[in-house]
N, C-alpha and C positions, 0 to 999 in steps of 0.2 A: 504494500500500500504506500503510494507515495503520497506527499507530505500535504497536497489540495485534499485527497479524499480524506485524509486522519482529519483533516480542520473538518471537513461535511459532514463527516459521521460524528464527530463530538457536539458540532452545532446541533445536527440532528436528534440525537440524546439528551442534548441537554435541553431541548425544549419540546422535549415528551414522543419523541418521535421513534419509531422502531427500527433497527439494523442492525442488520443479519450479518458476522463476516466467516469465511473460512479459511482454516490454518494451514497454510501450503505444506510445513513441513507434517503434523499429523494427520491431516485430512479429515480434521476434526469441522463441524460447523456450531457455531454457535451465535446468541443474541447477546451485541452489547448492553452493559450497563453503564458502562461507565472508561473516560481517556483520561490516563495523567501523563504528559508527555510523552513519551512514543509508546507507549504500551495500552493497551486496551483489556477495561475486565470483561469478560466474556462469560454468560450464562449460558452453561451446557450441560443439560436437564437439571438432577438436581443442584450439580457441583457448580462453584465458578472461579475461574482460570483467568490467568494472567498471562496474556499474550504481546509478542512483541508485534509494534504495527508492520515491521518488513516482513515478517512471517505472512501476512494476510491480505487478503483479495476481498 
């Protein structure tokens, strides 16, 4: 994810909006909760995960 989408997807979350990303290197998919500087928390069913944003699409 380069560094326009990580601004879209925080905007987007932060004012209640839903987005989905998936994690290149596990092939995991999950819904953001939440960006603190290049990382994104990621809700993947019950658990939530801390991904790096170059990890994800």
């Amino acid at each position: 994810m380069n560094a326009e989408a990580l601004i879209n997807v925080s905007q987007a979350v932060t004012h209640g909006s839903t987005r989905q990303v998936r994690n290149l290197k596990n092939r995991r998919q999950g819904i953001v909760v939440g960006c603190e500087g290049g990382e994104l928390k990621v809700r993947v069913g019950q658990d939530l995960e801390i991904w790096s944003c170059e990890d994800c699409e």
